[in-house]
C-alpha positions in Angstrom: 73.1 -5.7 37.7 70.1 -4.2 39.7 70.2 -0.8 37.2 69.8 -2.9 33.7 67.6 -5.1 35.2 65.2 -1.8 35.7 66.3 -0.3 32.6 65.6 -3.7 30.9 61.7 -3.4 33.0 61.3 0.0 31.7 62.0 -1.2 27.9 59.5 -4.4 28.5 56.8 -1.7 29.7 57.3 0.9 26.7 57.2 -2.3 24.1 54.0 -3.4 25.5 52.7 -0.4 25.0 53.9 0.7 21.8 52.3 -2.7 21.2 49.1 -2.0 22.1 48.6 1.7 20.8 49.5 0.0 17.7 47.1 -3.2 17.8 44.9 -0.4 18.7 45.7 2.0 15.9 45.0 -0.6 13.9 41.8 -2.0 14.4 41.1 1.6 14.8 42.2 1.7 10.8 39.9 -1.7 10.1 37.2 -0.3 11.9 37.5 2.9 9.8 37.6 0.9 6.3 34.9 -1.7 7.1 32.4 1.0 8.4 33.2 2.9 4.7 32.8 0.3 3.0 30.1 -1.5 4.9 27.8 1.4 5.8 26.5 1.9 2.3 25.3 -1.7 2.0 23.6 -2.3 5.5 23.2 1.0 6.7 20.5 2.9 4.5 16.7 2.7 4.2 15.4 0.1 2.9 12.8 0.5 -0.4 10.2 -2.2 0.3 6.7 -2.5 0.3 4.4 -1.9 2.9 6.0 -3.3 6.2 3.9 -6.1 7.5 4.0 -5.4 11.1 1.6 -2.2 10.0 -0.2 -4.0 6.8 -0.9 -7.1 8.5 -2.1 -5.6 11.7 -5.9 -3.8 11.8 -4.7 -1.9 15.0 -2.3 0.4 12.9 -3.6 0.1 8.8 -3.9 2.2 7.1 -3.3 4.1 10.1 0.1 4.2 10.2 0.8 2.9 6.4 3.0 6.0 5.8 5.4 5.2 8.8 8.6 3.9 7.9 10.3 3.4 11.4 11.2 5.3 14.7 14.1 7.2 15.7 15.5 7.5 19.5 18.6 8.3 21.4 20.2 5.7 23.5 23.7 6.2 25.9 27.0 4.1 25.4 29.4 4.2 28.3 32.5 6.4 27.3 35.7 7.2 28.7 37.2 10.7 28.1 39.9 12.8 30.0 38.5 14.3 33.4 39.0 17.4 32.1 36.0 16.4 29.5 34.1 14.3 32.2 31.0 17.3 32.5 30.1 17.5 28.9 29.8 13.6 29.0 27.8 13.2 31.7 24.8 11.6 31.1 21.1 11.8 33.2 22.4 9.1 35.6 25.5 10.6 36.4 28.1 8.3 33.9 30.0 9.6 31.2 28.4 8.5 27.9 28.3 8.8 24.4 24.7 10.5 23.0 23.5 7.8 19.8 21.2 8.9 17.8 19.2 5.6 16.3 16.7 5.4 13.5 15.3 1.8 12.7 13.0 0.4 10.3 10.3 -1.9 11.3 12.5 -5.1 10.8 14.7 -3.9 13.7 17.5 -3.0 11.4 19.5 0.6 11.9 18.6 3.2 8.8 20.2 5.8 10.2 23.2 6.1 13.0 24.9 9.3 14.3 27.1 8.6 17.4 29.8 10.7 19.1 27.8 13.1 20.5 28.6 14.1 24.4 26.3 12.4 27.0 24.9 16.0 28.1 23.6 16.6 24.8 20.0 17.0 24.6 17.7 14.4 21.8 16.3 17.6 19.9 20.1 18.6 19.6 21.8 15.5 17.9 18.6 15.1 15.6 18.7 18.7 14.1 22.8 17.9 14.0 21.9 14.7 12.3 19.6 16.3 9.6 22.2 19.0 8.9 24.7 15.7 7.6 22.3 14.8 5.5 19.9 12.1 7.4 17.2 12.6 5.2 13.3 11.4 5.5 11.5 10.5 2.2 8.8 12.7 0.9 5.6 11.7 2.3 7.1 9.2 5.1 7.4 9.6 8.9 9.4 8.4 11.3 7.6 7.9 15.0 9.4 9.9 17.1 9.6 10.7 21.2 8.0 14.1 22.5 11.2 15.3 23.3 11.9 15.8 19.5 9.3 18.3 18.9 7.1 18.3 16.1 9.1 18.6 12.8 9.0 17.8 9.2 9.3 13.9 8.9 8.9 12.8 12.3 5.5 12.0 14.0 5.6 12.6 18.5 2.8 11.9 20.4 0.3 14.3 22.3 2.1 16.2 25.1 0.1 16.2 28.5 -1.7 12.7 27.5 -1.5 9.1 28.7 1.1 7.4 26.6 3.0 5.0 28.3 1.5 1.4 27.8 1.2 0.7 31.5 -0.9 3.6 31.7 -3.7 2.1 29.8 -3.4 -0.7 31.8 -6.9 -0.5 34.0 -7.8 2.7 31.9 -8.7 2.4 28.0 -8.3 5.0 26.3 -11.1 7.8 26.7 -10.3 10.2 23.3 -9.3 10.0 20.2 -5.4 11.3 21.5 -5.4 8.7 24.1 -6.1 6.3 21.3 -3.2 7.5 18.9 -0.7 7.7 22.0 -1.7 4.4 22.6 -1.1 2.6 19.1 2.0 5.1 18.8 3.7 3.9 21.6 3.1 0.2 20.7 4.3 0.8 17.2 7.7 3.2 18.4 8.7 0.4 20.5 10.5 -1.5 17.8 13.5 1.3 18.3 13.3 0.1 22.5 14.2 -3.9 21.5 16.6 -2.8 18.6 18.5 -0.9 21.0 18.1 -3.7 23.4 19.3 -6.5 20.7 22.4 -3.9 20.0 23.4 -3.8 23.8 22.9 -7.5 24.7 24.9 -8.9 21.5 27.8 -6.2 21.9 28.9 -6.4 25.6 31.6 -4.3 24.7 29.2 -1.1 24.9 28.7 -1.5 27.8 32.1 -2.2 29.2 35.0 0.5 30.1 35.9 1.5 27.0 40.1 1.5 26.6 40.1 2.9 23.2 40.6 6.9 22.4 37.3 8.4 22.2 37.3 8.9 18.1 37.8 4.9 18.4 34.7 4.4 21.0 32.5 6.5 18.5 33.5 4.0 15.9 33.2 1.1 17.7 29.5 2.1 18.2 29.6 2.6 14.8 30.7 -0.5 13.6 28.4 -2.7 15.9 25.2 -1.3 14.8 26.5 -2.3 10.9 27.0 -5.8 12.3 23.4 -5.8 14.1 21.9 -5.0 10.9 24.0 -7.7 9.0 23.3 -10.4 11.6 19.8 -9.3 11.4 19.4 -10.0 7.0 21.5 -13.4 8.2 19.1 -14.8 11.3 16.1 -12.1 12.5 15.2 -14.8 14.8 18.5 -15.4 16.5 18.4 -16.1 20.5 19.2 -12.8 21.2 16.6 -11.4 19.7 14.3 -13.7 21.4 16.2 -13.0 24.4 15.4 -9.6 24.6 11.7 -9.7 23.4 11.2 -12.4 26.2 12.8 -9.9 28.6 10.8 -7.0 27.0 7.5 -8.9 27.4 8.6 -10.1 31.1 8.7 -6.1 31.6 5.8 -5.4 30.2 3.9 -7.8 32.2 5.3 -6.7 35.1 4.4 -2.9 34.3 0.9 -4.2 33.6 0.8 -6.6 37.3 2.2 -3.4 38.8 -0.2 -1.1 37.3 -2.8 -3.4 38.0 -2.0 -3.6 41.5 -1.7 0.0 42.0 -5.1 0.6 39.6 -6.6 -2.1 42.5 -4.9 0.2 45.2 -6.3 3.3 43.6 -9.8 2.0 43.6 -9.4 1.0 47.7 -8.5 4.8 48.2 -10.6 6.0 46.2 -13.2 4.4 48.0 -11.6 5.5 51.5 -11.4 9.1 50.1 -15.0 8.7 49.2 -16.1 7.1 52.2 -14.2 10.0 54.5 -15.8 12.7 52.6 -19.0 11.5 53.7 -18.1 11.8 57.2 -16.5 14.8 57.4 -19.8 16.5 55.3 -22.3 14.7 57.4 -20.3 15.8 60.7 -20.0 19.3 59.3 -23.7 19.2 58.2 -24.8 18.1 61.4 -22.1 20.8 62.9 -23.8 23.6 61.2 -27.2 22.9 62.1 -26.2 22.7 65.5 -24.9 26.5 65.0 -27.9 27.2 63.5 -30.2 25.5 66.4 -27.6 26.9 69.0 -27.3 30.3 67.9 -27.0 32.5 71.1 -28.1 36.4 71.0 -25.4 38.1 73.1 -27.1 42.1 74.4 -24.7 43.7 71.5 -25.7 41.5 69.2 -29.4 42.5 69.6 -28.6 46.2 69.8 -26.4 46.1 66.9 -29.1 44.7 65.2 -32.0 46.8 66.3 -29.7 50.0 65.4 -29.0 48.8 61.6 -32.7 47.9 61.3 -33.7 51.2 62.7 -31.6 52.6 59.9 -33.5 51.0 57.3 -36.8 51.9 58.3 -35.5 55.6 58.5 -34.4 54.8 54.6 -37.7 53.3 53.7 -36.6 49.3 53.9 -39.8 49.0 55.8 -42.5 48.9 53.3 -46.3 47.9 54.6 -44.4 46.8 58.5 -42.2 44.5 56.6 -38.7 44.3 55.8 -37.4 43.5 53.0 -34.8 40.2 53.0 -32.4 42.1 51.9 -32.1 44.0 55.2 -32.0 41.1 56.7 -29.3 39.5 54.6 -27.2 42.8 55.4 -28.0 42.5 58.8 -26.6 39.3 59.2 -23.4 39.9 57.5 -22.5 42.8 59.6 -23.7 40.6 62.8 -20.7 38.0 61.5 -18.2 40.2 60.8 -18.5 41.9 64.1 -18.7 40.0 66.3 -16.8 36.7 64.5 -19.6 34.3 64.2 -21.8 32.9 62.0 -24.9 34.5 61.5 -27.6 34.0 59.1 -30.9 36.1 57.7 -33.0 33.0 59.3 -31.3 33.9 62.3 -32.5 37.3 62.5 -36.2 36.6 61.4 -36.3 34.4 63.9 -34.7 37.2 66.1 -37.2 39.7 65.0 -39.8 37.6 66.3 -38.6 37.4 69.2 -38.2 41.5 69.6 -42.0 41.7 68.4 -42.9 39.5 71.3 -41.4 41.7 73.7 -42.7 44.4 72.2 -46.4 43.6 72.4 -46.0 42.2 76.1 -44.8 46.4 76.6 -47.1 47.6 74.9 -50.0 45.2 77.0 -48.2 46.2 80.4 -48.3 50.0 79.2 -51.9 49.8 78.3 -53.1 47.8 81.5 -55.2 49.8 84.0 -52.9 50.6 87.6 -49.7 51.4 85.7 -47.1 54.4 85.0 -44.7 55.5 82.5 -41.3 57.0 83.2 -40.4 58.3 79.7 -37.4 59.8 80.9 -36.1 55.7 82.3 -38.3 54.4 79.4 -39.8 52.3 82.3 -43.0 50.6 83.5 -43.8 51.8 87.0 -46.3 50.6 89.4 -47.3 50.2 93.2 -46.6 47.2 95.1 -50.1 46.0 95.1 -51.0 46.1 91.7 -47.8 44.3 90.8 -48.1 41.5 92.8 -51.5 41.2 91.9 -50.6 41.2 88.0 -47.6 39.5 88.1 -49.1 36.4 90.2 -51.6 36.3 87.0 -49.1 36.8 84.5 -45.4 35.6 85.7 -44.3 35.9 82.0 -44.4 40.0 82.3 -42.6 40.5 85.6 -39.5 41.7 83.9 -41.0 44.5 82.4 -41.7 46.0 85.4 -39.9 49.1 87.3 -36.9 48.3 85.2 -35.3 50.4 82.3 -36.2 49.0 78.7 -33.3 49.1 76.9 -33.3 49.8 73.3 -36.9 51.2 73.8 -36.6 53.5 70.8 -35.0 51.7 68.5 -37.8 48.9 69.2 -40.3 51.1 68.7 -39.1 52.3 65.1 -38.4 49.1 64.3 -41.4 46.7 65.4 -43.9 49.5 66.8 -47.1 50.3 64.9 -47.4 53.5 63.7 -50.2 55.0 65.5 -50.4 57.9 63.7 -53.0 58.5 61.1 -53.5 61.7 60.0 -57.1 61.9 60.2 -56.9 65.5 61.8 -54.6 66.8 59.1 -56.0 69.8 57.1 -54.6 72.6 54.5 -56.6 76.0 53.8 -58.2 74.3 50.9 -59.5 71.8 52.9 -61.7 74.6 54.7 -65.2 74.6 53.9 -66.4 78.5 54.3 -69.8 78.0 53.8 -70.1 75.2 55.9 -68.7 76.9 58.7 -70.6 79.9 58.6 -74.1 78.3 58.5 -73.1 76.2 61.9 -72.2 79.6 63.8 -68.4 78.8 63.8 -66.2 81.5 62.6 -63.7 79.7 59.9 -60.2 81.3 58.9 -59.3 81.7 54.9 -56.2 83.7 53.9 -58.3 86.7 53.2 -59.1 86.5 56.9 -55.9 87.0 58.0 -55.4 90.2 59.6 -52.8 92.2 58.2 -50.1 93.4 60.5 -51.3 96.9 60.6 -54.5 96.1 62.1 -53.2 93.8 64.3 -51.5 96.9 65.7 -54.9 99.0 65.5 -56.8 96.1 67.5 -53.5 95.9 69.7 -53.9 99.4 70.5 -57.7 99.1 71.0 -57.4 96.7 73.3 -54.8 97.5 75.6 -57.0 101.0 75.6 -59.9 99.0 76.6 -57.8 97.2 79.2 -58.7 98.3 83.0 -55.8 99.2 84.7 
């Protein structure tokens, strides 16, 4: 008994599923006849006037008057063999079916393609879709997403500009694109809800699909012909008011949200701002503290002194005075060097420094009771007289029987010149007459002996010469 009652189990099984494949096979069949019969009535573009969502409203006419609806994609849960699962998978990880929607304004589906694999990208199933013979009338436009590209027919938006409603929540628009992006993605929206109104009335899109796949695709199929029938019967039917309530409800919440965060934005903006100012004032106030602070280190000073004696050697020095520029350079090369920050106010007011020194040198020098070492560029004097002059003037002690350093290159570069040139003559500077009416004997080139009377008066003279 045990082996027919399992044979008679096995039997039961097969049955219910010859059953099924063929309850399936043939709604699959109705499916197939209602959608060719069905699709040419309530499935096409529909030649009427002016829609009144556009004429009626001043934000898009005339505007938008030769817009006759908006095209999107949307994804339908599918079930295909594993072996299929990769090409299906959609952007959130599902397998789905890629539908390619285009609506008029009264929510109703003018053109459907379905079937294509979830992977599939919008610009592909459209240019698929056109090649079947989905066709735009002359002088019409659909509005279509940016992922579609710019093509005869169909309108995008501006790439890289606000565009999204919530984004204009807090923020008008500023151009003339922000504007169009603005009206373009209130007017394209109409495809959003008709795929909404598709989805909530159909469950069975969104279920686990049990049918083959060619039956899934026209399943898809078939709904959207019953959307637009239900849609001529009742456009105001609970769904429909169901989903624009839910639609609105987003919206609003977008706009509390982007409120909120446009609120937030202002507070850090305002931080931002507010922390900016510190840091500047604290660097401000760190700089001039540099600048106030600056401390001439010995190398720093002969560094200086030897790039400044450079420049007076290559005439930088005009009338005493450098020119700004040498300071400027000097400056640079004092921050590079020596990894600080060094400016060409630093250096005047370094140079005026060096000047003060110089003349207290030049005082000591000159005052009466005092030597010069050239050799140790040094001030000397005797005990006596330096204590007397130092008790009178305490600021010049330092200069006294030490070694200058840098003496030289202070004198090129903050020394007078002391030389005048008022002894400087050439032969034609020589006045003959002159000199021979005061007694003085005066030398002209013709009064240069030649070489062989030098040797005559040589000769005479050593003759002369007592031995």
């Amino acid at each position: 008994m045990e082996p027919e009652r399992g044979l008679s189990t096995q039997k039961s099984s097969k049955m219910a599923n010859d059953t099924k494949g063929i309850v399936i096979g043939a709604v699959a069949a109705i499916i197939a006849c209602s959608l060719a019969f069905l699709n040419e009535h309530f499935v096409k573009p529909q030649a009427s006037p002016l829609p009144s969502e556009i004429q009626n409203n001043p934000r898009f006419f005339p505007w938008f008057e030769d817009f006759i609806g908006a095209i999107d994609g949307t994804h339908i849960r599918a079930s295909v063999p594993i072996e299929m699962q990769g090409r299906f998978r959609g952007r959130k990880g599902g397998t789905t079916q890629n539908m390619l929607g285009a609506v008029d304004f009264d929510m109703k589906f003018t053109y459907v393609l379905a079937g294509w694999e979830g992977s599939a990208h919008d610009s592909k199933v459209l240019q698929d879709a056109l090649k079947r013979g989905f066709k735009v009338p002359k002088g019409k436009y659909y509005l279509a997403d940016a992922g579609y590209g710019e093509r005869k027919g169909f309108m995008p938006p501006y790439r890289r500009t606000r565009y999204h409603l919530k984004e204009y929540t807090n923020n008008p628009p500023e151009n003339e694109r922000e504007l169009f992006n603005l009206r373009h993605s209130s007017l394209r929206m109409v495809v959003e809800r008709s795929f909404g109104v598709l989805k909530k009335r159909f469950r069975v899109l969104d279920a686990e699909p049990f049918w083959p796949y060619e039956t899934q695709v026209d399943v898809v199929l078939a709904c959207c012909v019953l959307h637009n029938y239900l849609r001529g019967v009742d456009p105001n039917d609970p769904i429909t008011r169901e989903v624009e309530v839910e639609m609105t409800s987003q919206d609003l919440q977008h706009m509390g949200e982007a409120r909120t965060q446009g609120i937030q934005r202002q507070e850090n903006q305002q931080i931002e701002r507010k922390r900016n100012a510190i840091a500047t004032a604290m660097w401000t106030v760190k700089n001039e503290e540099k600048k106030a602070n600056f401390r001439w280190s010995k190398d720093m000073s002969k560094e200086l002194l030897n790039f400044l004696a450079e420049e007076v050697k290559k005439g930088n020095r005009p009338n005493n005075t450098f020119r700004t520029s040498s300071f400027v350079a000097a400056a640079k090369i004092i921050s590079e060097k020596f990894q600080t920050n060094c400016t060409s106010e630093h250096v005047e007011n370094h140079m005026k420094t060096v000047r003060n020194a110089w003349v207290a040198i030049s005082t000591v020098r000159n005052s009466y009771g005092f030597g010069w070492n050239d050799n140790l560029k040094m001030v000397t004097t005797s005990p006596t007289a330096y204590a007397t002059y130092v008790k009178e003037y305490p600021k010049y002690e330092k200069f006294f029987n030490r070694k200058i350093d840098m003496y030289e290159e202070m004198a090129i570069v903050v020394g007078k010149d002391l030389a005048r040139g008022n002894f400087s003559k050439t032969f034609s500077d020589i006045d003959v007459d002159a000199s021979m009416e005061s007694g003085q004997p005066s030398m002209t080139i013709d009064s240069v002996p030649s070489k062989a009377e030098s040797k005559a008066d040589s000769g005479t003279s050593s003759g002369s010469r007592p031995h």
